[in-house]
N, C-alpha and C positions, 0 to 999 in steps of 0.2 A: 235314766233310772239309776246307773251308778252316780253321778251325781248328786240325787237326793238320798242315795244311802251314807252317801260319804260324807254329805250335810248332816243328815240324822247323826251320825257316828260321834261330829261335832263338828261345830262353824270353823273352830280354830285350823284343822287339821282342814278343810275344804278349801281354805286362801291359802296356807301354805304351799297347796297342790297346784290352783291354778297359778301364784305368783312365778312357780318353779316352773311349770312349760313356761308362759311367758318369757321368761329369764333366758331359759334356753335356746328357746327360737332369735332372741333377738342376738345372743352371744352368736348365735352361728351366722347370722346375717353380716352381724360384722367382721367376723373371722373370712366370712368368701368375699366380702369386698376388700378387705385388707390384702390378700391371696393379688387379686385379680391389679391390685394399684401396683402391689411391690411388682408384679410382673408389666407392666405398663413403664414404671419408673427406668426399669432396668432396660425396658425397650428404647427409652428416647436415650436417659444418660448413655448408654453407649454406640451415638451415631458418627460421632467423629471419627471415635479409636475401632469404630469396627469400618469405616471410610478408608480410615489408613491401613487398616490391616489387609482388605480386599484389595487394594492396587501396590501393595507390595508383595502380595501371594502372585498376583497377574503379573508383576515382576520378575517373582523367581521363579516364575513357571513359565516364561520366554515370551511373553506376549511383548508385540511389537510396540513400543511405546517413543513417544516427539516428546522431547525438550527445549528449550526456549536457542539455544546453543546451535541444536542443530536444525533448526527451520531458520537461525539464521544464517549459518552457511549454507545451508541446501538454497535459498532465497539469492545470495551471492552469486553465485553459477546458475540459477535457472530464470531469475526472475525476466519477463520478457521487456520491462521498463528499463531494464539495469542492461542488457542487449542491445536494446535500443539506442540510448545514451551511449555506448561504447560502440555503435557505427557512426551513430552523429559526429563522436569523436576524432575516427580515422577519418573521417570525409571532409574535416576540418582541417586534416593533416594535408589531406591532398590541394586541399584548396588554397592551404597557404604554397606549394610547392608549384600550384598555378601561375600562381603572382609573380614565380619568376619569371614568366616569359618574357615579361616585358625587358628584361636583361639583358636575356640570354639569344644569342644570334637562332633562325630559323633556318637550317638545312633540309636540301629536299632533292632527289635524286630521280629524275623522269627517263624512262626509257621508253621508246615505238621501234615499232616495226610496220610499216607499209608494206601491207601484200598484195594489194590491188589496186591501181592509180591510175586516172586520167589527167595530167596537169593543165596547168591555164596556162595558156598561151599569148607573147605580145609579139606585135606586128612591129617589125623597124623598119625604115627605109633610109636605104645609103644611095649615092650618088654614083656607084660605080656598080654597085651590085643588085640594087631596085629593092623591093618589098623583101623581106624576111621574118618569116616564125620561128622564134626560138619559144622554148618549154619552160616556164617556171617549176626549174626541177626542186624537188624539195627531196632532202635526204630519205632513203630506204629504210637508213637506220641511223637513229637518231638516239646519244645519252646525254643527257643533261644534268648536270649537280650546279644546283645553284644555294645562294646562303646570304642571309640578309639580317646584320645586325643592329636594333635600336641605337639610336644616337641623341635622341631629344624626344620628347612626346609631352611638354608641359606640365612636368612630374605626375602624370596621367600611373603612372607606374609605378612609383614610389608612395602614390597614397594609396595605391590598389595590394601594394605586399604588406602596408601598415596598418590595411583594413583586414586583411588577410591574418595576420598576426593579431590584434585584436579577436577576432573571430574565434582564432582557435584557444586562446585564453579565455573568453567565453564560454565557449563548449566546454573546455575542461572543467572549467569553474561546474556548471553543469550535471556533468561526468558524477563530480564528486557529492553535488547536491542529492542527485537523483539515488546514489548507492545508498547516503544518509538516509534521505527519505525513505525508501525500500525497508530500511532497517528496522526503524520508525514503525512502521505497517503494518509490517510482520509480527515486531513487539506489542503493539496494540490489538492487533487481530489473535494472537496466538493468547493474552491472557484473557481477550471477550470469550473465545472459545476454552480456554481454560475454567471459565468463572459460570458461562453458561452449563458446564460440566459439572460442576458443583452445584450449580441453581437445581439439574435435573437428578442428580443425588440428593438432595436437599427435600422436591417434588418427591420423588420415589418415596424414601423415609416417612416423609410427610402421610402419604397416601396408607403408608401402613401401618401408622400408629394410629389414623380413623379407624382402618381396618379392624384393626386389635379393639378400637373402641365397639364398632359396632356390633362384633361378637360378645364382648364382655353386656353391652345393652341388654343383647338379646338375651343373653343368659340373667341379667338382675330382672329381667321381665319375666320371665319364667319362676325366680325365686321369688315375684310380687315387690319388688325393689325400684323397678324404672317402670315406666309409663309408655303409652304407645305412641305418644309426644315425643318421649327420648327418642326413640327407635327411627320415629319421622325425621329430628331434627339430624341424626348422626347419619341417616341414609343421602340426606342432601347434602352434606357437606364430602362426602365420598365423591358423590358426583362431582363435586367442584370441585374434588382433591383429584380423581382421575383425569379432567381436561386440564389443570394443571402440570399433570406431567407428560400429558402428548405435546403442550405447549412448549413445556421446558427439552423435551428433547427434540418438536422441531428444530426451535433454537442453536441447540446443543448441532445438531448437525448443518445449520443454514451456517455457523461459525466457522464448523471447521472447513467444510466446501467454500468458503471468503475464504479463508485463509492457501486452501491448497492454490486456490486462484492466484494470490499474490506471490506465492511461490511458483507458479507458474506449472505447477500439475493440475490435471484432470480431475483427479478427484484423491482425497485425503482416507484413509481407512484405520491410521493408528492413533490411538488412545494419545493424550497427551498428558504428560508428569510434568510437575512443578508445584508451586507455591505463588497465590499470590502475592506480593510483597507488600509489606505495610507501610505506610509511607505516613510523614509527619510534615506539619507545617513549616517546619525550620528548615528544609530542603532548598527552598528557593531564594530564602533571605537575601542571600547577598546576588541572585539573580538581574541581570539589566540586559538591555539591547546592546550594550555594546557599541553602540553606532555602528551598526548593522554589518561589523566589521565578519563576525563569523556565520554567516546568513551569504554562502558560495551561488546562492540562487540571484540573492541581488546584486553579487559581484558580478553573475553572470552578464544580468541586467545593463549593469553599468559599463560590461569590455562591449556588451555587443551595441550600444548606445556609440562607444568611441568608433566602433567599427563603420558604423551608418557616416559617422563623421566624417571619415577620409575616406568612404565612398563617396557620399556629397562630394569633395573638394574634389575626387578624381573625374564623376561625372562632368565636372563643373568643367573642365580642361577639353572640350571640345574643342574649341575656338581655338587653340594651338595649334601650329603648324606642327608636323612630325619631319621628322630629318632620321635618314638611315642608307648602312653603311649597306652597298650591296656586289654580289661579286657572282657571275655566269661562266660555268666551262662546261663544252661542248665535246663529244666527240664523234663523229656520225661519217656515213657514204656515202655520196651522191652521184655516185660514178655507176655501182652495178647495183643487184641485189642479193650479193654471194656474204653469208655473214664472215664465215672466215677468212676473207680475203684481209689480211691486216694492211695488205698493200695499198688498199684504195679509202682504209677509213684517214681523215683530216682533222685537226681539234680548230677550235675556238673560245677567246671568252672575253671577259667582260667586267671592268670593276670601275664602280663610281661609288657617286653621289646620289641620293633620292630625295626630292623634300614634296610633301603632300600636305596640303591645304584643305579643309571639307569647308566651303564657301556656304553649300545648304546641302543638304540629305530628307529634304521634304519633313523638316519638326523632329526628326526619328532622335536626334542626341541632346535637343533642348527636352524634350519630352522625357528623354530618362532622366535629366538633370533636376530636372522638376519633383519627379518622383521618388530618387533617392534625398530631394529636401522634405517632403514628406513622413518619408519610410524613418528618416532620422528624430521627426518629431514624435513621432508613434511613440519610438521607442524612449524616449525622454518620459514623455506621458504614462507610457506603460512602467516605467520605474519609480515612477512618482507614486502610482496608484499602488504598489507593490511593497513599497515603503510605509505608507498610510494602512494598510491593511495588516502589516507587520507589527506597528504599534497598535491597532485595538487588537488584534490576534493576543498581542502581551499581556495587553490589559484585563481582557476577559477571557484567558486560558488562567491567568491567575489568580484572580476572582475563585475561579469555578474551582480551581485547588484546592483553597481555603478552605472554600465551603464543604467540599468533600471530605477535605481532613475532619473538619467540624463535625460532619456528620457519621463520620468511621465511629467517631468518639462515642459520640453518641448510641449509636445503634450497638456498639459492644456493650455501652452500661443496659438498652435495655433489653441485651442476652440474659444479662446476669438478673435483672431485675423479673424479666419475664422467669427464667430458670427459677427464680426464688417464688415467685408466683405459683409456679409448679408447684414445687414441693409444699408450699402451703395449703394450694388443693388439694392435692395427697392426704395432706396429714387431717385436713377438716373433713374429705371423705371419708377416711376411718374413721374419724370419730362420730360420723352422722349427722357432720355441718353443713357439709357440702356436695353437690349432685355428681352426678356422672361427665351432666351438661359442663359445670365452671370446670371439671378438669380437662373434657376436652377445649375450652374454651381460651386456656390457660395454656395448654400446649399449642395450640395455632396461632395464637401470639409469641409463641418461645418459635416456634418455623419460623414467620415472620421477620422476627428481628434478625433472627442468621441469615434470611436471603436478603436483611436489609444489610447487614454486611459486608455482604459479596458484593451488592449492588452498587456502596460506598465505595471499596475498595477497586471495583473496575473502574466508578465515575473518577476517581483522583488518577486512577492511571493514565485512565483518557486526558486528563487535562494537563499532568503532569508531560506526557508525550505531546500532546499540541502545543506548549508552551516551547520545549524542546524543537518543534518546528518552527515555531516566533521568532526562537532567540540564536538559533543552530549550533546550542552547547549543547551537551550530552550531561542529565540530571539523572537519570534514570542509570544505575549501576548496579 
């Protein structure tokens, strides 16, 4: 009824009126969607720098935090690989210190004491005094030191302290691999666990800028602005965006539990600090194998390949006669059973010659002879096959560099492309070009690219550090 008075009054003044609500209502629709972006905007632009601001508050506020530094020294001391390898090592020590015996004369000191005897008896017979039993008296107390020095054994003994020596140049070689390795590990484990760190801060973020969408929905749907479609599609992508971040921080903690592992604790509880490092493809250029000169694993290969060698040649020395220098003294009682009678103990001894011949031993010394010619071909084979696995190791750790460098590249330009994306949504939703939908759509391709940076930037570490195990230089600084 006001309506047709305000008709009657006059046409003119009636469209002025309804132009002017119109007008209104739609300025205010765009003023609370403008409202609702700039605070959307200000949520994602600042996920870095409020990233870095919360683990440096957690810093100054004493929480326990791992850096790359110290999981590699704590790794040093605990690792159980790197223990291992250093008793390998001492047992290598001993075993060359074995090798002497064959040098070195064997002394040995035997002492008895008879407390209870029946002896054996022989019968004589003499011509003037008939049948007689004397006693095969054997001493009451009896000490013996006797000592027997090598003198020949068909250099049985000299390939045995050269295989020996070999050996322990091996292990060490070893030794030193294995500490590399460990390094290596740790370094790789500690930035997976680093990067999955940032993948589930990345998830988290992620999860609440839907969040922040879904409530802005809800509210443009109450102001007649979004559809029950919108509301549908942001609640699903929530849901993806929630098992995304149980994902990411299983993750986040199946890394760091690998890693306490390789350090050789139980279980891991502090945060870790650092920085990925950005890596470029010009790192490896002047990269090569080297002739596998700095690779202490296939040095290793190669002492314990020589070591098989003059076992073989020592096996091989059965058929040698041995010759050795030997020498018996006695001192013992055969008169009472009083120890400290010094009166009635007597000495004795003994010094020659020995020469022993093994004619057969039923196969026992062809049989090992046999088997350290074997035991030495292994190892030929096995450093063959160790060598060959070295060069494609090279080949396709490098490859995979490249390509990760490539791809770093890559997914930084479309941070910045998606970011620019963003704000283009932005700007076309304020002006009423663009949905709710294309901006959220636009932000989860701006996630996206950042976890595909992360994702780059662990894959080249990885390759970067297996190449490091290829080549056994140290690229990674």
């Amino acid at each position: 009824m006001m309506d047709l008075n305000a008709f009657c009054q006059g046409p003119t003044n009636f469209l002025i009126s309804k132009l002017s609500r119109s007008l209104l209502s739609g300025l205010f629709r765009m003023l609370f969607v403008s409202v609702l972006a700039s605070a959307q905007a200000l949520g994602i632009e600042s996920f870095e720098s409020t990233n870095r601001a919360d683990r440096a508050s957690k810093i100054s506020s004493g929480t326990t935090y791992l850096n790359l530094e110290q999981a590699i020294s704590e790794g040093a001391v605990n690792s159980p690989k790197i223990e291992v390898a250093r008793s390998a090592s001492e047992e290598a020590r001993w075993k060359k210190r074995e090798s002497l015996s064959g040098f070195l004369p064997n002394v040995t000191l035997v002492g008895t004491d008879i407390t209870s005897q029946n002896y054996m008896v022989s019968n004589f017979t003499m011509p003037t005094l008939g049948t007689m039993t004397i006693a095969n008296v054997v001493p009451s107390w009896n000490y013996t030191l006797s000592a027997q020095l090598p003198i020949f054994d068909g250099f049985a003994s000299t390939n045995n302290y050269r295989a020996a020596s070999s050996g322990e140049e091996a292990v060490a070689n070893d030794y030193s691999w294995t500490q590399f390795k460990v390094e290596k590990e740790i370094t790789l484990q500690f930035f997976k666990a680093l990067g999955s760190q940032i993948l589930k801060d990345v998830a988290e973020q992620n999860l609440k800028t839907i969040e922040d969408h879904l409530r802005d929905v809800l509210l443009f749907k109450k102001a007649g602005v979004s559809t029950n479609y919108d509301v549908l599609r942001v609640e699903v992508q929530v849901s993806e965006a929630k098992s995304e971040v149980m994902n990411a921080q299983d993750n986040s903690e199946i890394a760091k539990q690998k890693l306490a592992e390789i350090l050789g604790e139980e279980r891991e509880i502090r945060a870790l600090n650092g920085d990925l490092p950005v890596l470029k493809a010009d790192r490896i250029r002047a990269t090569n194998l080297d002739s596998f000169r700095q690779r202490s694993d296939l040095l290793s290969l190669e002492k314990k390949k020589e070591s098989l060698e003059f076992s073989e040649t020592a096996a091989s020395r059965f058929w040698s006669p041995k010759i050795s220098l030997f020498g018996n003294y006695s001192y013992y009682n055969n008169i009472n059973t009083n120890f400290p009678d010094s009166a009635a103990f007597r000495d004795a001894y003994q010094v020659g010659v020995t020469l022993t011949w093994n004619l057969f031993d039923g196969m026992l010394s062809i049989s090992r002879s046999k088997e350290s010619v074997e035991r030495r071909y292994q190892a030929e084979k096995s450093l063959r096959m160790a060598r060959l696995a070295a060069m494609n190791d090279f080949e396709m750790w490098k490859r995979k560099y490249l390509y990760y460098c490539n791809v770093y590249q890559s997914r930084v330009g479309d941070v910045d492309k998606s970011s620019e994306s963003v704000r283009l949504a932005r700007e076309g939703h304020r002006v009423g070009a663009r949905t709710n939908t294309d901006i959220l759509d636009a932000e989860s391709e701006l996630f996206r690219a950042r976890a595909g940076v992360i994702n780059a930037q662990i894959g080249a570490i990885e390759a970067l550090i297996n190449l490091e195990l290829a080549t056994g230089q140290r690229l990674l600084k």
